[in-house]
Every structure is written in C-alpha cells, then in structure tokens.
C-alpha angles and dihedrals in degrees: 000000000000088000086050095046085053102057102037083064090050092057095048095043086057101046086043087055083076094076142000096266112199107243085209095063118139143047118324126191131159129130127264112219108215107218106161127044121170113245119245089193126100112210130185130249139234082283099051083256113147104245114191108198129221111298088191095053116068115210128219104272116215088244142028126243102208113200128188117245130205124196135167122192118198130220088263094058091251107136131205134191121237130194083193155020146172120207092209125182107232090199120075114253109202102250131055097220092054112133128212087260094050086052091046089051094050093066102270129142142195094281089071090049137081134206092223106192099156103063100209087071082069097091088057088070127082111257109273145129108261140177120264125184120195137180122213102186087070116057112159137170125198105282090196107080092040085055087043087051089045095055103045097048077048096062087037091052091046096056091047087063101039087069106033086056094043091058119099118244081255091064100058096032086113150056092232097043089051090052090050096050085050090051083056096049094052087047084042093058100039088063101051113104112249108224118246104270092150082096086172093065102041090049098053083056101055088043087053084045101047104040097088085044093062099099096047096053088045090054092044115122097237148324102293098035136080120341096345087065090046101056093027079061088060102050091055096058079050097061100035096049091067137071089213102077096230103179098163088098090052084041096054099047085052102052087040091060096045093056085056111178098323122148082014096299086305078121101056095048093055090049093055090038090049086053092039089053096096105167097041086247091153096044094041091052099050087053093046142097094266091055104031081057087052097048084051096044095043101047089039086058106040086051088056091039113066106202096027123154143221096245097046083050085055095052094052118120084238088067105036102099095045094052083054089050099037086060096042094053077063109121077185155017092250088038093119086164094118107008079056093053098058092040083061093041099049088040082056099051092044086053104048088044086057100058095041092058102037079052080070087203096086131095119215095258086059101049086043092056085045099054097041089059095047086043088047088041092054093048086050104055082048084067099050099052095054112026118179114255108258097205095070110125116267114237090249089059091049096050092052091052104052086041119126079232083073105043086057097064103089093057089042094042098045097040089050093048114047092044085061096039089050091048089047100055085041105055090029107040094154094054108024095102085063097041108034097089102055097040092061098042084059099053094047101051087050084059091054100044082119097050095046091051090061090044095047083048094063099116128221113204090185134028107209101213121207139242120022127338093208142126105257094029121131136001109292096182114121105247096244091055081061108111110241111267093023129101145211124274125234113310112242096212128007128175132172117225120195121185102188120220098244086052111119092233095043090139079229098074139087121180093206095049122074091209106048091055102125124019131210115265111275106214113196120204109199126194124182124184129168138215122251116262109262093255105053117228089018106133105202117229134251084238100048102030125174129289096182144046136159139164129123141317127213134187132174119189134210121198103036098081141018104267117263140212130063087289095041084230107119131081141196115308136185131159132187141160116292123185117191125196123203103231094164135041095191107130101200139044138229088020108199 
C-alpha cells in the first residue's frame, strides 16, 4: 500500500503540473468571535471634560458575538464569501430520506456530490434530504443594478437642472410656460440614448464580434499594437459606455494576447473561450454527474483491463455522456477547455493503471483508487488553468435591467425632477442655485420608490473577495495592538458588502410599520488576514493541502451610525478571532 500511496501522489502532482492548482480549494467554514468594537460614545473624565475616544482603535467589548463564516476557495486560489450552501448528492440514492452521511457510508465521494448556492439549481438534483449551511450574520443583493439606477437617475437629474437653472426669470414667470419646460425635459429625456447596461447583451455581441479575430490579437506584437490595440479600443467603449464596470471584454483581449501564439494558438483560444464562458458551463461540468460517471467507469475498467487505453477509455458507455457534453460546452471549434480536460483525465487514468499493474503487487481495488485520483487530479488541474470570470451580471441584475420599470425612469425621473426643481427656483429665488440639485434628486428618487425596490430585490449567491486566500497573508494583529504612527500591513482577503435600503432584509424596515417602509443603505467593509503556518516558509503542497486555517477579522459598517472620527470617515468597527476548517475539496459550485 506504500507503494500504492507513492505513486497516487505522483499522479496527482503531474496532472496538477498542468496548473497552478490552489492548496486551499474547497469549502471552508468555521466562526469568527468578535471580541473589540470602537465606542461611539463620548464619556466624561475625572473633571466632568467630554473625552471621545479613538474611533480607529476598537476596545475590548464584556461578551463575544460569535458569527458563522462561509468561504469557498476555487482551483485557481480565488476565494468568495457565502451566507449559504447545500452539499447535495447528484446520484440517486435510492431512497428519498438518505442523508449526506448515508451517501458517504455507501461508498460515494466527492465526485457524486455539489456545492448548490443559487436555490433555484435545486430542481436539477435528484429529491433528497441534503445538507444546507447558512450564515445569518451575511445577507447581501446585487449592488450593481441599485448603483446603475442611481446613475442614471443621476445623469437624468443633472440634465433637469441644467435647464431649469439656465432659464431667465421671464421663462418661468407662469404656470403655462413651467409646465412646458417640464414637457421638454421629459422629451428631452426620452431621447437621450441609455447607455448599454444590459451588460449581458453587449457583451454577447462583442463576444459574436471578436471570436474569428482571436488569432490576430494573439499575434499581435504587443498591447498597444495591431489587432490587440483595435479590439482592446472596443472594449473600452464597452466598458466605459455602461454604468455597470464589465471588464470581462478588456479582460479577454488581454489574456488573449498573453498567451501570444503558444501551443500553436491552442492557448489563446482557450483564454478567450475561458472569459467567453459566461455561465461556467466548462468548470460546472467537470465537476459535475457526466463526468464524475466517466472518471469512475473509466478508472473501474482500466483496473480490470490490463492494456487499456486512453481512447478506448474514452469509447466506453460510461463516457460516453461526458465526451457529448464535453463538445457541446465548445464557444468554438478550437475551444479544447473541456474536450482537453477528459483527454487528460482518461490519459491519467490509462497511465496510473499501467504501472499498477506492470508493478505485479496490486489488487484491482488498488489500481482502481490509484487511477481515479490521477483521473480527479488531472480535472482539477483543468479547473485551475481556466477559471470562469466572477464579475458577469446576475440574472437579477439583467432582468431589472430589461424591465419596462427601467425603461421608465427617464420620463419619471425627468418629470420628478424638473417640477421640483421649477417650485424650488420659484419660492426660493435667492437660494435656489444652492438647493435645486438636491431637491430634485429627492423628488425624483420618491418617484422611483418602486423602481428602487426591484432593483434592491436583484439577489448574490457569492461575494468574490478580493486579494489571497493563504495561510501568512495578511496582518492578524488587533489594531490596537497597532503601535501609534504605524500601520497595518496588506490585507489577505476584502470584500464589500452592500445591503441596499429597498432590500427585504435591510435591518430598517419593517413590512407592518408605515414608517419603516424603506431603510438607509448599510455598506460593509470587510477585512480577512491570516496568521502565518506554524513553520514559517514552509509552502503546503496540492497533495496535501490545508485543513485548517485562523487570523483576524475585521468589519467596518456604514449606515448604522453616523460616521465617526474628525474626518466622519470612520464606521463602525469591530475585529475578533475567526478559525475556519476545510470540510469540502470540492473547487467549483453549483457542479451540473
């Protein structure tokens, strides 16, 4: 079984080669114990003297509030908060009431199981009773369509008092002339062109536009040059003509162009496939049931088949439904994402049989284990290499967004907007260069309450975090342990949280009290470092991974108080211990 052990991990370190495959993927869950919080507060001293304390320095509170946290971590290191999660079984078990440890009993892995964070996936999963974790303490929407709204009604707004400011005192003098320069502002705002915000769709069309141009882009002799600086050009009115920040098409023409003419520009179609991948068809499916049946076939056989190949692994039944898949997830002909991923897999498995069974000491069972790692190492490596972009638009945010209460908000906006605006310069002519604009930002946005409630609706199942998942990253010293005039270091993980004030869980609101119908905006800053491994300098490896990983959380939350400090810049903080456990190795969500 040594023997065995050796080269299992030989397997797994080759296929792993591939990529740089994260050591921390997988599911992570663990508590944080908040411990320090900064007063807001201002007490008096020994002399009766106000004395504020420190904003920027939490103190140590009498009691803990312990929260649950939920991380996953892909195959590519990149990590994303979750406020929930169901380990379901995609195989039918047999029997409806089986739980995950009756599955785990009977002799599944994780290759039989998902990682389900949108619950309307949940149909596609056979009927059974699974095991869901959830975190109260994170609730988030989709911020993105409430900023869209808000800029558009901005620019819409903006006009409104552009022209209501720019009349003469003798062009607003009636009652007749107001409504009419009310009727042009409306006109005036139905004709303006709305800036492309269905991101979904523009994005399909560049995508459509740019797929024959990959080979030039990737030949091109550098960034700013040829074909590269021509599309690159495009993308850039693409981003910039949207509220929304889509960066995949920038994003594409980049990676395209690193990966320059290599493997015979296999590379750079695979980079512009990976990006133009928008619903993670490639990485759900090599973590899902098709090809989770093929790695087990396939591994089963060539340990009862001495001299099987790769390509008769390929042809088995077993197979058969993750090679279809596998070549219609293509976005083009040249697209070897996912038909690339099971050639390695099935070239794994033939490999590792053949040396367990040219070794002579091995039983089956053993060459089998052996072969279904190498096969799982080598699709994992697949993920690694060409992880999905995370910043694609929900399909809340899309709907909103192509919703005839959207396309409304010009006229409401505009109408709103220049009547107060009007009122406004004409009972207050002194002030009404001072006042105008947020008047009629104020009237507009009343007009839109309905508008803002859908937005506020639009749902996030994960909060991609920025910066390293990793133990050492980071600075995990309690900030007032901090000494006076020095700073913190990097942060390891950050994340921005927004809850929006239309949202149904805004902590504000209240359905059964009129006045407690819609809350403030509640912004939370989120900060993650982690302590340094016990031996320092030591890297962990893909096959051994890490169980195991702590430091110090840190939050800091707009909207529930009035901001503090000299500057008012400054929320509410507070920071405390967290230890997360990895209970999953599982690299992708929502697995088909």
């Amino acid at each position: 079984m040594k023997k065995a052990l050796v080269m299992m991990m030989a397997a797994a370190t080759g296929a792993a080669a591939m990529a740089e495959v994260s050591p921390y993927a997988g599911l992570w869950v663990g508590s944080v114990g908040l411990t320090t919080v900064n007063e807001v507060s201002i007490p008096l001293d020994a002399d009766n003297v106000p004395r504020a304390p420190d904003p920027l320095k939490p103190t140590v509170t009498g009691s803990r509030a312990d929260l649950r946290l939920i991380i996953h971590v892909d195959a590519a290191g990149r990590a994303s908060l979750l406020k929930d999660v169901a380990v379901v079984n995609r195989n039918p078990s047999g029997d409806a009431s089986a739980t995950i440890a009756d599955i785990a009993a009977a002799g599944s892995d994780e290759f039989a199981l998902s990682l389900v964070t949108d619950p309307a996936l949940y149909a596609e999963y056979p009927m059974q009773k699974a095991t869901r974790i959830s975190s109260v303490a994170f609730d988030f929407g989709d911020a993105q369509a409430t900023l869209v709204l808000d800029a558009l009604v901005g620019r819409v707004v903006g006009a409104a008092v552009d022209v209501v400011s720019g009349k003469p005192a003798s062009a607003i003098d009636t009652a007749a002339k107001r409504n009419q320069i009310i009727e042009d502002i409306v006109a005036a705002a139905q004709g303006m062109a709305m800036p492309p915000d269905n991101v979904a769709s523009t994005y399909q069309a560049f995508l459509d536009s740019v797929k024959d141009a990959v080979p030039a882009i990737a030949s091109s002799p550098s960034p700013s040059a040829g074909a590269a600086a021509l599309w690159m050009n495009t993308a850039n009115i693409l981003f910039n003509g949207s509220s929304f920040g889509d960066t995949r098409a920038q994003d594409l023409v980049r990676a395209v162009q690193a990966a320059g003419m290599a493997n015979g520009g296999a590379d750079a179609w695979n980079a512009a496939s990976g990006f133009a991948d928008t619903s993670a068809t490639v990485t759900r499916l090599l973590v899902g049931k098709a090809v989770g049946d093929a790695l087990a076939g396939a591994a089963q056989h060539a340990a009862n088949t001495p001299g099987a190949t790769a390509g008769g692994l390929k042809g088995l039944d077993t197979s058969a439904d993750a090679v279809a898949a596998a070549l219609a997830s293509k976005w083009h002909d040249n697209d070897t994402r996912a038909t690339g991923a099971l050639d390695a897999m099935f070239a794994a498995i033939a490999a590792t049989a053949a040396d367990g069974h040219a070794a002579g000491d091995l039983i089956a069972l053993e060459i089998q284990e052996q072969a279904y790692a190498a096969g799982a190492a080598a699709l994992t490596a697949a993920l690694a290499q060409y992880p999905a972009p995370r910043n694609a638009p929900t399909d809340g945010y899309t709907a909103f967004v192509t919703s005839a209460d959207y396309a409304a908000v010009p006229e409401k906006a505009a109408r709103a907007a220049a009547a107060a605006a009007l009122t406004e310069r004409v009972e207050n002519p002194l002030t009404y260069t001072l006042t105008l604009p947020s008047v009629a930002k104020a009237a507009a946005m009343n007009a839109l309450q309905a508008t803002y409630a859908a937005a506020a609706r639009a749902k996030l199942n994960e909060l991609p975090l920025a910066g390293v998942f990793a133990l050492g990253e980071g600075d995990p010293r309690f900030a007032v342990d901090v000494e006076t005039g020095d700073m913190l270091g990097a942060a390891g993980l950050t994340g921005r949280l927004l809850l929006p004030a239309n949202f149904p869980t805004n902590p504000f609101r209240h359905r059964r009290h009129p006045d407690h119908t819609q809350g403030y905006d509640v912004t939370r800053n989120i900060r993650i470092d982690f302590d340094a491994p016990e031996e320092p300098g030591k890297i962990p490896s893909v096959t051994r991974g890490v169980k195991q990983v702590s430091g110090l959380y840190r939050e800091e939350v707009f909207g529930l108080h009035k901001p503090l400090g000299p500057g008012q810049d400054v929320g509410l903080r507070t920071e405390g211990r967290f230890e997360l456990n990895r209970i999953s190795t599982i690299s992708t969500l929502n697995g088909k």
